[in-house]
GUZARO-975977 format. One record per residue (C-alpha): x negated, y negated, z; residue in three letters. Coordinates in nm, 3 decimals, decimal comma. Example, Ala and Ser with C-alpha at 12.3 -4.5 7.8 and 13.67 -1.06 7.14 Angstrom:
REM residues 2
(site (-1,230; 0,450; 0,780); "ALA")
(site (-1,367; 0,106; 0,714); "SER")
END
This chain:
REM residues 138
(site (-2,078; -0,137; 0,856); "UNK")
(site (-1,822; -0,331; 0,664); "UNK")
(site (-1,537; -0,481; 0,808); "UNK")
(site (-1,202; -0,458; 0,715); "UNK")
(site (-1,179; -0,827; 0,663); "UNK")
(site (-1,449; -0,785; 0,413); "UNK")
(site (-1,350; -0,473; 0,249); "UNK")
(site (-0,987; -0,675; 0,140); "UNK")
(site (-1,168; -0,979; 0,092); "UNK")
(site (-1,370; -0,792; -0,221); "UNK")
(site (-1,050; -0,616; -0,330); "UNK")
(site (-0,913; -0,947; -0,476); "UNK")
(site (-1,195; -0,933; -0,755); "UNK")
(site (-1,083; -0,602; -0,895); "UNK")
(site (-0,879; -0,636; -1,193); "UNK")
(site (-0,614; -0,442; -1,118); "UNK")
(site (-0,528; -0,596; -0,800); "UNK")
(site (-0,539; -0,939; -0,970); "UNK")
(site (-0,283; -0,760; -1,230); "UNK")
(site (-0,037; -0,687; -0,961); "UNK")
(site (-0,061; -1,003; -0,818); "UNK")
(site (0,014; -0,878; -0,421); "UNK")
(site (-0,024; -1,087; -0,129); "UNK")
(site (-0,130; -0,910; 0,158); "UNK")
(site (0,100; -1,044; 0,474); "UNK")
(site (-0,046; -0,864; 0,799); "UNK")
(site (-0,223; -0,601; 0,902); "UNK")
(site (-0,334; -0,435; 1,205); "UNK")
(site (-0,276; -0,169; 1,465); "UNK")
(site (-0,179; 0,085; 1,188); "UNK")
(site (0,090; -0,130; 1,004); "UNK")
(site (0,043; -0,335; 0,710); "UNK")
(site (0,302; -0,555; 0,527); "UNK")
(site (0,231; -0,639; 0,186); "UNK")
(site (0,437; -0,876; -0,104); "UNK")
(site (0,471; -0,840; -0,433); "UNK")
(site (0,610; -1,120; -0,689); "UNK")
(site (0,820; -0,923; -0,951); "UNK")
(site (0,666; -1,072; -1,268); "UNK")
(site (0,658; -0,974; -1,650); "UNK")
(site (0,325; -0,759; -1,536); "UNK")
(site (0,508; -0,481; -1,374); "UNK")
(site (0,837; -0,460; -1,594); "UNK")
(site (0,909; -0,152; -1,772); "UNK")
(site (1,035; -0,062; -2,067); "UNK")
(site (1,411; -0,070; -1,950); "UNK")
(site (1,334; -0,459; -1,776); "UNK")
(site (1,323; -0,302; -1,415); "UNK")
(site (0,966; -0,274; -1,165); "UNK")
(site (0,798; 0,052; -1,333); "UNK")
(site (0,798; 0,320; -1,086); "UNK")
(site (0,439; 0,352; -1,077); "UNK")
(site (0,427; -0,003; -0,938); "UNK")
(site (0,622; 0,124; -0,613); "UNK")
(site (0,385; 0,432; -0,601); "UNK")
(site (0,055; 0,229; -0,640); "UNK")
(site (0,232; -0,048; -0,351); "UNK")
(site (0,287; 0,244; -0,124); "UNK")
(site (-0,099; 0,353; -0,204); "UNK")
(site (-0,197; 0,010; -0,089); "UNK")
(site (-0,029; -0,061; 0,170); "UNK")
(site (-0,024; 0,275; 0,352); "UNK")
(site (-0,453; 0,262; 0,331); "UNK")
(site (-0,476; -0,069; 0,469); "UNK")
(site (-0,205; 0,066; 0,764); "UNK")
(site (-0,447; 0,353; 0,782); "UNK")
(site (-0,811; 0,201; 0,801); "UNK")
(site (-0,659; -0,093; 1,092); "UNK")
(site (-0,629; 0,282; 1,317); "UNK")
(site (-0,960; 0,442; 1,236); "UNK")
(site (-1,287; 0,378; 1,325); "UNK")
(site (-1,481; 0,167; 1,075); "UNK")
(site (-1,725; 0,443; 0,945); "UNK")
(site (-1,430; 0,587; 0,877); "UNK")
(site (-1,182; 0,579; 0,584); "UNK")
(site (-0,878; 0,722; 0,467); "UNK")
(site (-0,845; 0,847; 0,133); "UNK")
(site (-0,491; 1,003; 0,024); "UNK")
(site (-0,411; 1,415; 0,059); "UNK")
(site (-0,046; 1,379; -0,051); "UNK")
(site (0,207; 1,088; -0,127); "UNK")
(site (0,602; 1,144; -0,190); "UNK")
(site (0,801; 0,833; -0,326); "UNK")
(site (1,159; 0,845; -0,376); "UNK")
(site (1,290; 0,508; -0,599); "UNK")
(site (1,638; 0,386; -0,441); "UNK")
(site (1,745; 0,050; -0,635); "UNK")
(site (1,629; -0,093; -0,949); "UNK")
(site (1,461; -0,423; -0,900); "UNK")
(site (1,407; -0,690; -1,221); "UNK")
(site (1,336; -0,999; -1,011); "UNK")
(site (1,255; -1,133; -0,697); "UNK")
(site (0,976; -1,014; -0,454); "UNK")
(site (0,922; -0,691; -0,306); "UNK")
(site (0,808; -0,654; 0,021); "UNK")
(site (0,594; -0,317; 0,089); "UNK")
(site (0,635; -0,203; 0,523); "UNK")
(site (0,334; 0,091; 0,598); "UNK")
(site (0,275; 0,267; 0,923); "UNK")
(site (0,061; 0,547; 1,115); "UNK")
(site (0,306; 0,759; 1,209); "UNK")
(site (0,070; 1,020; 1,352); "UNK")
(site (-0,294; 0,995; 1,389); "UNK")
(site (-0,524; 1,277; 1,417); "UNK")
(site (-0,862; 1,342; 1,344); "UNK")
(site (-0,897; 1,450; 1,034); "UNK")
(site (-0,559; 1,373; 0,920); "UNK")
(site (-0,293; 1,054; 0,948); "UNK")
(site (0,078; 1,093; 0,881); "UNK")
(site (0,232; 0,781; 0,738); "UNK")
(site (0,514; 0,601; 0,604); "UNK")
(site (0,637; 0,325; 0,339); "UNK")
(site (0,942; 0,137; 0,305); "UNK")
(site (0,982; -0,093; 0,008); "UNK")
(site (1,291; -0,368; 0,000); "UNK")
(site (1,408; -0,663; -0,195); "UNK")
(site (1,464; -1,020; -0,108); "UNK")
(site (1,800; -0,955; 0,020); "UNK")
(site (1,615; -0,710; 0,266); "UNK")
(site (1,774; -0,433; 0,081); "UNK")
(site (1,528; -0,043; 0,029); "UNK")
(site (1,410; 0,024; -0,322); "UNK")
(site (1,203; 0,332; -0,216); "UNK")
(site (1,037; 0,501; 0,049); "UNK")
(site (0,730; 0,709; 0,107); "UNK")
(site (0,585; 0,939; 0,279); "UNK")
(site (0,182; 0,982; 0,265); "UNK")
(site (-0,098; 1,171; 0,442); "UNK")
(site (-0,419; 1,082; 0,452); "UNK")
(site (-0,765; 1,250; 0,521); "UNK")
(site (-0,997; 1,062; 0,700); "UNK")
(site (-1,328; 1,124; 0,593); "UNK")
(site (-1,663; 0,946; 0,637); "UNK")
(site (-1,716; 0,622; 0,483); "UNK")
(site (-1,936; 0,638; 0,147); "UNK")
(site (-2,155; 0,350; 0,071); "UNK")
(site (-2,007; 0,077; -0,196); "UNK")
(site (-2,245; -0,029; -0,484); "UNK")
END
């Protein structure tokens, strides 16, 4: 079975993550902490972080927070996610805060918290996740 270690380890070769340019910080015990440079990449039209970056951030980060509390056939693959932007951002680095709220077996209950470098929230989320078995990767 693959490890976790390996599974992000391959991630950094797909071209989207390389896009984004995130830094994965920690991970483990169903939190993950992820940072994201604020670069020309994920400006909008209206020079602020498109709001799809802080949906896609939450995605990440919230499945990485998710597979560190399952068992490694397992994954988790999302049901539902609810974002809700607080701040404009146009510089800096973003730092992306996922947990497990609730675990269950078939289900996991999360959050997201997004801030600036001044520590201040630019959105939050709220995802759930099925867990499901692992399919094979090509």
């Amino acid at each position: 079975m693959e490890s976790i270690e390996s599974l992000l380890k391959s991630w950094r070769n797909i071209a989207y993550n390389q896009f984004l340019g995130y830094k994965i910080i920690s991970y483990g015990e169903g939190r993950c902490i992820v940072e994201l440079p604020v670069t020309p990449n994920i400006i909008g039209p209206y020079n602020v972080v498109h709001a799809g970056v802080y949906y896609t951030m939450c995605e990440i980060a919230t499945f990485i927070a998710a597979i560190t509390a399952i068992p490694e056939d397992k994954v988790a693959v999302t049901a539902d996610i609810n974002i809700s932007v607080m701040k404009s951002v146009s510089e800096g680095k973003l730092l992306v805060e996922a947990w497990v709220l609730k675990l269950g077996k078939r289900t996991c209950f999360m959050e997201a918290r997004i801030t600036d470098d001044s520590g201040q929230p630019v959105a939050a989320a709220r995802a759930s996740k099925m867990i499901i078995s692992r399919p094979p990767r090509s």
